[in-house]
N, C-alpha and C positions, 0 to 999 in steps of 0.2 A: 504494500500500500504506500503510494507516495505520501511526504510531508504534511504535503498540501489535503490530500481526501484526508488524512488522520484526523486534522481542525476542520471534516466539515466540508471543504472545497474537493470539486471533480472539475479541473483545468475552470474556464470563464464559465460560472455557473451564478444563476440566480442570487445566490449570498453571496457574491460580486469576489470570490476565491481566485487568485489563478496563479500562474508557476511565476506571475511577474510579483505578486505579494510575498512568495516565499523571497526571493533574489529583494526585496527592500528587506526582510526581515534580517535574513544573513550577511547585509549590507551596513543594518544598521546597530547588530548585536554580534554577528559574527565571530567565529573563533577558528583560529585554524586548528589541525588537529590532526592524526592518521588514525583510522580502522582497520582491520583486519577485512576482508572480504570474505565469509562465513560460505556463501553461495554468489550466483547472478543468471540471470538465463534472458535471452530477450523477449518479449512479449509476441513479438508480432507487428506492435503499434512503426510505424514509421512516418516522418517529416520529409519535407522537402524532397522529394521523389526518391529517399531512400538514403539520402545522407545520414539524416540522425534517426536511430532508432532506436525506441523505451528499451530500456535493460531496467530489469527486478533485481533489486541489491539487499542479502541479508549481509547486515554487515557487526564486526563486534568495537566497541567504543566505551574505553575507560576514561572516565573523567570526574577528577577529585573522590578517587578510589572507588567509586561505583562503574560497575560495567551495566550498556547498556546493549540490544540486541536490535536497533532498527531495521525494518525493512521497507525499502523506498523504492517508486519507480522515476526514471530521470531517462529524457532523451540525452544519445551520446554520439557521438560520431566516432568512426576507425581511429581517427589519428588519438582522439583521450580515450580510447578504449586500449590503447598499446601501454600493456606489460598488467592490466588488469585480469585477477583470476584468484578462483579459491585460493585461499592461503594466502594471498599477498596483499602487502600496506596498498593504502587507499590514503593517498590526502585528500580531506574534508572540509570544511567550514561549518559549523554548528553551532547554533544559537544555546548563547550562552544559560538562555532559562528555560530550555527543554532541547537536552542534549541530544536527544531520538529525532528533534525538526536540521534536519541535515541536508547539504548537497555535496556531493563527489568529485571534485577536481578533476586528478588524474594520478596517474602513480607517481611515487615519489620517485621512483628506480630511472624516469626518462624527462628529460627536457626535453621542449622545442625550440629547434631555431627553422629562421630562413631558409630556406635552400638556393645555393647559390647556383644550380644549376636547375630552376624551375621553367627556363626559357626552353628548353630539350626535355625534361621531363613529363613536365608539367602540375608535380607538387610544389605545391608553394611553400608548404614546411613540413617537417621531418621533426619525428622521433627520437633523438638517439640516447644511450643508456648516460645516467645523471653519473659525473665526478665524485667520487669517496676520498677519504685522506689516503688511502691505498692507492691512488690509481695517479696522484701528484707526483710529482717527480721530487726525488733526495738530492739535498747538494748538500 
């Protein structure tokens, strides 16, 4: 169940709910944070002719010692779906007075940049895995 149906709201519905209320909420109370990814599977739902599609997220999230278990739906596209899957951190933003009203970033394990070769490719940006103190060079 996304954030937003939890309080009530099913996308622009009647009780004037929608995924742009939740994005002022985590705007205006926001916390970043990482979850585990417990599960996710895609629904079926898809946007813009199949760019973004709803992915179902159980995901696990400790915060000031309590663990919480939300399960949220959130459209996502390929490029912030890379390096996402059971078992792996999930950076999040979470409102700060109800830890469970969440959205999903991207993994923490991958940056985006530019792609300098997007004129021949035609990605305009790219994935690639995020720098660790490990991975820095020793002098």
């Amino acid at each position: 169940m996304s954030p937003w149906r939890k309080h009530g709201h099913d996308g622009d519905d009647a009780a004037g709910g929608s995924a742009k209320d939740l994005a002022k909420i985590i705007a205006k109370r926001g916390v970043p944070g990482q979850a585990t990814i417990v599960a996710l599977a895609p629904t079926g739902a898809e946007r813009h002719g199949g760019v973004g599609r709803e992915i179902e997220f159980e995901l696990q999230l400790t915060v000031g010692g309590e663990t919480h278990r939300p399960v949220l739906r959130q459209f996502m596209n390929d490029l912030t779906m890379t390096g996402l899957a059971a078992g792996e951190p999930a950076a999040v933003q979470y409102d700060r007075d109800d830890p469970c009203t969440l959205i999903v970033m991207q993994s923490p394990k991958y940056v985006f940049l530019r792609n300098p070769n997007a004129a021949f490719d035609g990605q305009s940006m790219l994935a690639v895995p995020a720098a660790g103190p490990a991975d820095l060079p020793q002098y």
